[in-house]
ZADO-1210 file (C-alpha; in nm, 4 decimals, padded with zeros to 6 digits):
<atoms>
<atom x="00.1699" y="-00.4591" z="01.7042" code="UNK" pos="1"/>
<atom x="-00.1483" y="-00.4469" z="01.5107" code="UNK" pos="2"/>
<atom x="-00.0725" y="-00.3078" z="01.1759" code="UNK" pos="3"/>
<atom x="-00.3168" y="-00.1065" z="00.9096" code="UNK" pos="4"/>
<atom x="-00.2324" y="-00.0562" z="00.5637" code="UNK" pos="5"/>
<atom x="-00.4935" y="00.1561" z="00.3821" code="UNK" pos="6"/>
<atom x="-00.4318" y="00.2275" z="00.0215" code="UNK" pos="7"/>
<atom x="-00.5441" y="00.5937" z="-00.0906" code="UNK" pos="8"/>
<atom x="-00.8785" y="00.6982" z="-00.2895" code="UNK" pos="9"/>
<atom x="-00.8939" y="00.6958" z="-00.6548" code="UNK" pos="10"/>
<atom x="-00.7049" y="00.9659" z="-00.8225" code="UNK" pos="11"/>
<atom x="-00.7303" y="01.1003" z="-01.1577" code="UNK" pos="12"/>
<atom x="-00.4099" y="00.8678" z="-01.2946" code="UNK" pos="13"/>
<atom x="-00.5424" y="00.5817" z="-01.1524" code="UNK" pos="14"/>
<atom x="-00.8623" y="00.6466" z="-01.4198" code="UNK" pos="15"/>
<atom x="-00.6336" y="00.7140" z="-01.6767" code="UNK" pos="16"/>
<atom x="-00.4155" y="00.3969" z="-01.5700" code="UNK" pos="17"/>
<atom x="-00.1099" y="00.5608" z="-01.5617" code="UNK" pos="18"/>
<atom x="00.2069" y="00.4044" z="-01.3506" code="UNK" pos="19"/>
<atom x="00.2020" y="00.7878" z="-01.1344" code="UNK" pos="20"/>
<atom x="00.4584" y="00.7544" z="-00.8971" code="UNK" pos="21"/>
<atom x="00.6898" y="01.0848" z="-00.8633" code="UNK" pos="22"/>
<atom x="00.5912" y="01.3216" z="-00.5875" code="UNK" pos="23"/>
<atom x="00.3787" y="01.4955" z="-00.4710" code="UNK" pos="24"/>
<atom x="00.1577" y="01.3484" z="-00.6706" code="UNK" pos="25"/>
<atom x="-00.2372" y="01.4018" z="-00.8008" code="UNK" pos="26"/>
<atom x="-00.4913" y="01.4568" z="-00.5508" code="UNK" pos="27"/>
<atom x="-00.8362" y="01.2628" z="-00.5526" code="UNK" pos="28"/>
<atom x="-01.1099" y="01.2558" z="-00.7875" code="UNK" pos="29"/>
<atom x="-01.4247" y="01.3521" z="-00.6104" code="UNK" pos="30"/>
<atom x="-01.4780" y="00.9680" z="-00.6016" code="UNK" pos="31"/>
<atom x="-01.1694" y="00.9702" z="-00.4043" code="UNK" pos="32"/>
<atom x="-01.2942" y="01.2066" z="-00.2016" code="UNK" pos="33"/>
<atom x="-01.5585" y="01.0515" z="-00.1105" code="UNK" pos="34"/>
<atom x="-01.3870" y="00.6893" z="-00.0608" code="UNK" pos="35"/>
<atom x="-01.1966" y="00.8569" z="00.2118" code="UNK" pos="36"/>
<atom x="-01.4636" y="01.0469" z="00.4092" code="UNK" pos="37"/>
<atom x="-01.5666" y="00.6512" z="00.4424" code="UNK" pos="38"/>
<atom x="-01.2519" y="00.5567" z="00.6505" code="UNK" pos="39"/>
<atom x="-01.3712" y="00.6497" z="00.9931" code="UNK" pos="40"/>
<atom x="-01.6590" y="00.4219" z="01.0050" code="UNK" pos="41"/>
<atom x="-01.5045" y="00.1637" z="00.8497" code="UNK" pos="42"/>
<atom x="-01.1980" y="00.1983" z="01.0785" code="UNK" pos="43"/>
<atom x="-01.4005" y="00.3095" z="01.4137" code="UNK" pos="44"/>
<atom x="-01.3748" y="-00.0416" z="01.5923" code="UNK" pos="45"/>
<atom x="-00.9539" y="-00.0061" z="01.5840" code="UNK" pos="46"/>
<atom x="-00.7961" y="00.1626" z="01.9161" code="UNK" pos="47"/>
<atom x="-00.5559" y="00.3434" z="01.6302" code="UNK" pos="48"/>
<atom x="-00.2747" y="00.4568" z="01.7990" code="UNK" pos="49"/>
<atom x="-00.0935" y="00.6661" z="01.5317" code="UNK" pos="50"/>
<atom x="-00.1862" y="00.7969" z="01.1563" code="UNK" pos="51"/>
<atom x="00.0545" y="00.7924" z="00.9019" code="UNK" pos="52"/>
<atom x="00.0892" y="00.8796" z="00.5488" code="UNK" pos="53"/>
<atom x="00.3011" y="00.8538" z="00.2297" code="UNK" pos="54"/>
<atom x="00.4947" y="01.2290" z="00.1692" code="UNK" pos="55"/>
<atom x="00.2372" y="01.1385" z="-00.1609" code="UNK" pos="56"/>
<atom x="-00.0292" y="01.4326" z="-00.1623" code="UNK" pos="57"/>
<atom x="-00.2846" y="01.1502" z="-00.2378" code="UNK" pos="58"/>
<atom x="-00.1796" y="00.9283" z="00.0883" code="UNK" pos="59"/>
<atom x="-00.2500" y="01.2572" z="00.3221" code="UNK" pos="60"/>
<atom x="-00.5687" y="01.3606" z="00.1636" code="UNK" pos="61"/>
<atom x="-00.7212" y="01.0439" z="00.2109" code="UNK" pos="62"/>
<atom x="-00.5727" y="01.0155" z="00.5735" code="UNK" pos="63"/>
<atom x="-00.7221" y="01.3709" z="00.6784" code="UNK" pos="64"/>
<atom x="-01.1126" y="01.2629" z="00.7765" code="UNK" pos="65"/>
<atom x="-00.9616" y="00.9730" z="00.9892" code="UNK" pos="66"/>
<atom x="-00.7163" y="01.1621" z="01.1702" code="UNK" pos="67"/>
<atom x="-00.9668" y="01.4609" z="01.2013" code="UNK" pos="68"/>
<atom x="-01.2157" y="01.2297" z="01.3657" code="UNK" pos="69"/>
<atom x="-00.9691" y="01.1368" z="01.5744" code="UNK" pos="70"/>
<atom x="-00.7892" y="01.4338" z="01.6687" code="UNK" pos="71"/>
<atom x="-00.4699" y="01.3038" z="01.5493" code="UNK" pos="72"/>
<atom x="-00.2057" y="01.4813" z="01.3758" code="UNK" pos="73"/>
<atom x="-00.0684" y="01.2862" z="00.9981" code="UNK" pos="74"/>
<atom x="00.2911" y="01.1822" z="01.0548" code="UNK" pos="75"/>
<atom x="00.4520" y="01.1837" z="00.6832" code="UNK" pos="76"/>
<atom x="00.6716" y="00.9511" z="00.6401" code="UNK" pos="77"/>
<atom x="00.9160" y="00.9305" z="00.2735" code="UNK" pos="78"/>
<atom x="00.9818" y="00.5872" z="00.3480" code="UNK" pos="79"/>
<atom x="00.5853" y="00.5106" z="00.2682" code="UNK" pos="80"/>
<atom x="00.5977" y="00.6379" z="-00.1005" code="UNK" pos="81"/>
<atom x="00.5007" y="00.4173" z="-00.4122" code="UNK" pos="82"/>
<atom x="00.7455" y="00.1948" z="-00.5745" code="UNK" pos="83"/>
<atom x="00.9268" y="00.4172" z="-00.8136" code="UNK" pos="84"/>
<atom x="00.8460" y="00.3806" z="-01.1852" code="UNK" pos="85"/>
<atom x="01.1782" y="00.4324" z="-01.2831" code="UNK" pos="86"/>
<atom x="01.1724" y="00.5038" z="-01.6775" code="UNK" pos="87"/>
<atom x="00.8500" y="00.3912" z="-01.6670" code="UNK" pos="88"/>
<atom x="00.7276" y="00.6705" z="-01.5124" code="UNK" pos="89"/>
<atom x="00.3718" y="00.7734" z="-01.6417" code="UNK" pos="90"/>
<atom x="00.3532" y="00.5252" z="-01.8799" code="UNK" pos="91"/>
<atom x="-00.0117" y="00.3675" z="-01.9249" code="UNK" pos="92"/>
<atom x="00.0516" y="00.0815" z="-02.1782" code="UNK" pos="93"/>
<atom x="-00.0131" y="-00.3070" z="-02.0830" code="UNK" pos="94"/>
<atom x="00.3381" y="-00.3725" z="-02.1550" code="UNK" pos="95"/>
<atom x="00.4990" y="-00.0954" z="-01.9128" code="UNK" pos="96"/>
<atom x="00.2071" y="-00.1761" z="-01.6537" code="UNK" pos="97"/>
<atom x="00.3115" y="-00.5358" z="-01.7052" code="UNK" pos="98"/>
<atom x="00.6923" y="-00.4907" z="-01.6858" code="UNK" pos="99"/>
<atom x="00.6487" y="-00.2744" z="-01.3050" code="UNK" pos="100"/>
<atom x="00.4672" y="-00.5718" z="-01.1885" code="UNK" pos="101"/>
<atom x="00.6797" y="-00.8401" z="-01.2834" code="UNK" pos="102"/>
<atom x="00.9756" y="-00.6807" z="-01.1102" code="UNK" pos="103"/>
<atom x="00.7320" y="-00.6114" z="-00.8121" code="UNK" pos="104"/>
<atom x="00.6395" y="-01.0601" z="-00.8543" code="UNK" pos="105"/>
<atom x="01.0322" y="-01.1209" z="-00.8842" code="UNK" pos="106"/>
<atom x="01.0785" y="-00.9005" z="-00.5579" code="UNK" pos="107"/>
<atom x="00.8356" y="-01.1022" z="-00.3363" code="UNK" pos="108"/>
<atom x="00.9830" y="-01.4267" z="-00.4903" code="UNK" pos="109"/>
<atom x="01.3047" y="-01.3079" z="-00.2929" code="UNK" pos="110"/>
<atom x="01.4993" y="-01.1802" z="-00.5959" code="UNK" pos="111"/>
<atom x="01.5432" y="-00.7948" z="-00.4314" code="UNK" pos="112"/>
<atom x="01.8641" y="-00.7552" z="-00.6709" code="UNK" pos="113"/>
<atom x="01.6353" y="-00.7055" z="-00.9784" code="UNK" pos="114"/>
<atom x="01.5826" y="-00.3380" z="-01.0822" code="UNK" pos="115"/>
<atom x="01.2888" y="-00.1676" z="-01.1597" code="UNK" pos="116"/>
<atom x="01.3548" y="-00.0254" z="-01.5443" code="UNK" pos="117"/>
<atom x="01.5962" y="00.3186" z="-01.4692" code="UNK" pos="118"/>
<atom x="01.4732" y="00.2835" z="-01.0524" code="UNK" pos="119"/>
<atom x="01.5261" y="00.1101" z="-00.7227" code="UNK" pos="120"/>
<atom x="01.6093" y="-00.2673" z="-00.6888" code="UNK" pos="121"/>
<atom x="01.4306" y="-00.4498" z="-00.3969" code="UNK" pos="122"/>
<atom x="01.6147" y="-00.4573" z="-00.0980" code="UNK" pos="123"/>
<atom x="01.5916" y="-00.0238" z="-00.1305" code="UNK" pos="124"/>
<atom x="01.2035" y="-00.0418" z="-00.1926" code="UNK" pos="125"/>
<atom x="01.1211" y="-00.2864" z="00.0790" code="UNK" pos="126"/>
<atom x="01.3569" y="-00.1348" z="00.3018" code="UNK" pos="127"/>
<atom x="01.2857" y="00.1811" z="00.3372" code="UNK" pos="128"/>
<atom x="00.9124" y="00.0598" z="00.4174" code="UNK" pos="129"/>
<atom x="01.0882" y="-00.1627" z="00.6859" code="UNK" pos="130"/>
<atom x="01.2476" y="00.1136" z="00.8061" code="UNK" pos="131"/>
<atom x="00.9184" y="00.2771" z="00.8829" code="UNK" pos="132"/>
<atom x="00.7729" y="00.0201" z="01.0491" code="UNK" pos="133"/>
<atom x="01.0450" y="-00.0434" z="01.2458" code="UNK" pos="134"/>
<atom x="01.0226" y="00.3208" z="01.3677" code="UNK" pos="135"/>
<atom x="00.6449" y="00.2454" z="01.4853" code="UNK" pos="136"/>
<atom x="00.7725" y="-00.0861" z="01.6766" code="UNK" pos="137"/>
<atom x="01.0763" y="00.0844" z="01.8577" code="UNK" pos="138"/>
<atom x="00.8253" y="00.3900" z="01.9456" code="UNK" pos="139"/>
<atom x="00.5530" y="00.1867" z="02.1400" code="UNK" pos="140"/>
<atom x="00.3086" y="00.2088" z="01.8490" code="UNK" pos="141"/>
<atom x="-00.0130" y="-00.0592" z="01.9493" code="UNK" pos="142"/>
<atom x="-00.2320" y="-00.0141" z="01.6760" code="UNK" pos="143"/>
<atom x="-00.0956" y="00.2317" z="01.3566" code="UNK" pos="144"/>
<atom x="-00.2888" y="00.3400" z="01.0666" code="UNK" pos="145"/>
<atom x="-00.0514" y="00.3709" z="00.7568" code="UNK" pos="146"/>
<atom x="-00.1635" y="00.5065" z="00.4290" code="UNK" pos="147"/>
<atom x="00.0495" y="00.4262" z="00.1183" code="UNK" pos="148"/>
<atom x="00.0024" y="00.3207" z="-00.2223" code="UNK" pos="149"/>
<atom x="-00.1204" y="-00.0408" z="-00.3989" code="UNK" pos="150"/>
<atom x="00.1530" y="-00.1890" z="-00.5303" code="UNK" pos="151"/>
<atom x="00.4076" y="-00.1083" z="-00.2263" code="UNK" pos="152"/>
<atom x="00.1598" y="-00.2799" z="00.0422" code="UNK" pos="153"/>
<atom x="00.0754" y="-00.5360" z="-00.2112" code="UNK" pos="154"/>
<atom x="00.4496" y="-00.5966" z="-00.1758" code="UNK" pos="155"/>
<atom x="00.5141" y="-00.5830" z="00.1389" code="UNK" pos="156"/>
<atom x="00.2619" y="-00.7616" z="00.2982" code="UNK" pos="157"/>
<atom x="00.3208" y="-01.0433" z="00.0728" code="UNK" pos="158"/>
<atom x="00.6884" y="-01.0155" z="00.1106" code="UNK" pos="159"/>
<atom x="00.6923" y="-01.0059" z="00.5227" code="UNK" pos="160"/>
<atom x="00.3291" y="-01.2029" z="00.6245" code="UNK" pos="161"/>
<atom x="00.4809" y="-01.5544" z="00.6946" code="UNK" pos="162"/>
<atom x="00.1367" y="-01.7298" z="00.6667" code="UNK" pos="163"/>
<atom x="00.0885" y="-01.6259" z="00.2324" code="UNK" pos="164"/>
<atom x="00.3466" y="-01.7733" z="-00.0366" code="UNK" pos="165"/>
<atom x="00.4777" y="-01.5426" z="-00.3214" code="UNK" pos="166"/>
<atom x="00.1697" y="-01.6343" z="-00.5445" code="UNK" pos="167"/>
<atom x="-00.0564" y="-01.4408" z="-00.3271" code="UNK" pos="168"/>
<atom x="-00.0029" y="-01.0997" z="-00.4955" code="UNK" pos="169"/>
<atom x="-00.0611" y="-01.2153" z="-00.7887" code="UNK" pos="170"/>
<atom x="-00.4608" y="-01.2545" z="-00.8336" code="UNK" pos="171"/>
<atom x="-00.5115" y="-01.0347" z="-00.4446" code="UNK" pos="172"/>
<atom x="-00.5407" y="-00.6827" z="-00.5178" code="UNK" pos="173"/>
<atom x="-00.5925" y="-00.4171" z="-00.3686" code="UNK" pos="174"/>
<atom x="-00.9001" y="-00.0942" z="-00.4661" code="UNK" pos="175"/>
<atom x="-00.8737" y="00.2662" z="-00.3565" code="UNK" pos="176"/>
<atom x="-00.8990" y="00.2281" z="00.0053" code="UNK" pos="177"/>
<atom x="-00.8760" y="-00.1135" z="00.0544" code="UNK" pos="178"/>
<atom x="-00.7454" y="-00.2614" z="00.3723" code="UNK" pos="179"/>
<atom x="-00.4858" y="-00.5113" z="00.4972" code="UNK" pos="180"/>
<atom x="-00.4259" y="-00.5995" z="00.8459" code="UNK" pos="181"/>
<atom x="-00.1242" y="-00.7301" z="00.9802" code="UNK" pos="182"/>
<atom x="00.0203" y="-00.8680" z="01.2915" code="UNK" pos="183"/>
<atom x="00.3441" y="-00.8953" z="01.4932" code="UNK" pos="184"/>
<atom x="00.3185" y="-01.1959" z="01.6717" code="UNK" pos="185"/>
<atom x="00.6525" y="-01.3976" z="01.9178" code="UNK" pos="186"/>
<atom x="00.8476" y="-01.6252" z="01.6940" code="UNK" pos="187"/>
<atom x="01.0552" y="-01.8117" z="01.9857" code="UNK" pos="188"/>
<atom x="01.1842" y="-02.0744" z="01.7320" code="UNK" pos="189"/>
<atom x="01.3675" y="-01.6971" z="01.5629" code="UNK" pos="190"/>
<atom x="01.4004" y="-01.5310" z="01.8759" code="UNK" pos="191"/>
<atom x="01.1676" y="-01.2606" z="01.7150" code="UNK" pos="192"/>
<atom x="00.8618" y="-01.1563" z="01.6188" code="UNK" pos="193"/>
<atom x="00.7054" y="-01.2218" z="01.2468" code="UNK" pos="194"/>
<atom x="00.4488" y="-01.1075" z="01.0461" code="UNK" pos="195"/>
<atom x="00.1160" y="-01.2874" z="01.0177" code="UNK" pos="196"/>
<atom x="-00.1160" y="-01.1411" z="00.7387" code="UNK" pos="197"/>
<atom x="-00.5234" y="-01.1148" z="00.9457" code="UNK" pos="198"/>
<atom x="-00.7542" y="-01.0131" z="00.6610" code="UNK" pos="199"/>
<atom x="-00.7219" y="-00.8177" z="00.3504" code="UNK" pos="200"/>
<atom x="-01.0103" y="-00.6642" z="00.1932" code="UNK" pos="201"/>
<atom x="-00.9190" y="-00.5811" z="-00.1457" code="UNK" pos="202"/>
<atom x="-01.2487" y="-00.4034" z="-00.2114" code="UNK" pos="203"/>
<atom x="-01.3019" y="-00.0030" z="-00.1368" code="UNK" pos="204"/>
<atom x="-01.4423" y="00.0878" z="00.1818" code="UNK" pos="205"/>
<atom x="-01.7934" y="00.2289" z="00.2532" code="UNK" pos="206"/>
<atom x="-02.0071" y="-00.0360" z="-00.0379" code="UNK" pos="207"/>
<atom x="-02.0619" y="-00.0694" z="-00.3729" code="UNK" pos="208"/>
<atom x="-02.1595" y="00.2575" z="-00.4230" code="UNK" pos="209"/>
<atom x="-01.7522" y="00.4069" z="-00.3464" code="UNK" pos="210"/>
<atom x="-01.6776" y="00.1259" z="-00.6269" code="UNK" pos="211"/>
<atom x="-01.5034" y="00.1834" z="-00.9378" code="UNK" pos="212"/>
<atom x="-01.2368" y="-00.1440" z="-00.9874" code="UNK" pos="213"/>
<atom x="-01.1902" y="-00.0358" z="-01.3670" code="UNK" pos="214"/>
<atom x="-01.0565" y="00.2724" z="-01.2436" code="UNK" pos="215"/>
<atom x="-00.8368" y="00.1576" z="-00.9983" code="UNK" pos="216"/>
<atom x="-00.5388" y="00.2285" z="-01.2002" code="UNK" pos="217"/>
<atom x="-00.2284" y="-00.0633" z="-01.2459" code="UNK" pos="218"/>
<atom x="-00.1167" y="-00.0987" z="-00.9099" code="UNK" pos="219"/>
<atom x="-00.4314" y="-00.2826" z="-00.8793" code="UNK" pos="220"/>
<atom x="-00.3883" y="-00.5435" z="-01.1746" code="UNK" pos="221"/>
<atom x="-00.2968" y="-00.8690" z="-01.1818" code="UNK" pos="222"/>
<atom x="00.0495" y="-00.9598" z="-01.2354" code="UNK" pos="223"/>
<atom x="00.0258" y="-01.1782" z="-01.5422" code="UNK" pos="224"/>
<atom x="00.3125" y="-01.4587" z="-01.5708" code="UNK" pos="225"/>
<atom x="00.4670" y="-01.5824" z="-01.8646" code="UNK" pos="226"/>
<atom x="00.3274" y="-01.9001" z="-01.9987" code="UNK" pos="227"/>
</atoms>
């Protein structure tokens, strides 16, 4: 299976850099708007078998001129949300920004037991995206668009692509409608199938001119270690 994560476009929190993660969520700015009507083009060479979307309101707008052009209903899934805030929830301070993504770091490092402050430990977070994707594999799914949120494919692509270390989210992040592309590919020394991480364009679809990276709000910072 050929797998595409698309983040959403820009929302008002993310200009305000606020950790927004409750449902259902803001919708887009007008910049937002605007990053999504970009998504068909940038996505026309893909056969896309299926479009899905976060139960975020965000997630579904931006989804909507894709699966328009294609005549394809959204398929909301919960399990694509963001990675709770916990008690951090709408906080917009370097130290709370900070604090969600060291726990996201310590997650991809293999340490799911840690908690986000007051919300979900790792194994829940990255499971219930597993869950989702295991959903698209069982169902015959070739080629699935999936639109979530920044720091959960940040996550989980780092956390599942066998070919990038831990270190990789770190400095790789990801704009308003950036795109990562993943595949499933025969593992016979597992007797499985693994994920192998193809390209990730961390940039916003469509040029410079759907840019904004200081507005990208924290899910797209770097994660900055302790000394």
């Amino acid at each position: 299976m050929r797998l595409i994560l698309v983040r959403h476009g820009q929302t008002p929190s993310n200009i305000e850099r606020l950790l927004d993660t409750g449902a259902p969520g803001p919708g887009l700015t007008e910049l937002g708007i605007a990053q999504a009507a970009a998504l068909p083009q940038a996505l026309g060479h893909e056969q896309i078998s299926g479009v899905y979307a976060s139960n975020l309101v965000r997630t579904q707008l931006t989804a909507t001129p894709l699966a328009d052009a294609l005549a394809q209903p959204i398929e909301v899934r919960d399990g694509l949300r963001e990675i709770s805030a916990g008690n951090l929830e709408m906080r917009g301070d370097s130290e709370s920004i900070q604090a969600y993504l060291r726990t996201v770091y310590a997650w991809v490092q293999g340490d799911l037991s840690v908690t986000m402050p007051g919300g979900p430990d790792g194994a829940e977070t990255l499971g219930r995206f597993d869950e989702v994707v295991s959903e698209l594999q069982r169902t015959g799914q070739q080629t699935p668009v999936i639109f979530s949120h920044g720091a959960i494919i940040r996550a989980w692509a780092t956390a599942r692509a066998r070919n990038v270390g831990p270190d990789f989210i770190v400095h790789n992040t990801l704009s308003n409608t950036g795109i990562v592309v993943l595949e499933s590919r025969p593992r016979p020394e597992a007797h499985g199938h693994a994920w192998e991480l193809l390209t990730w364009q961390g940039e916003a679809v469509g040029g410079s001119a759907l840019e904004d990276p200081d507005t990208d709000g924290p899910a797209a910072e770097d994660v900055e270690l302790a000394p």
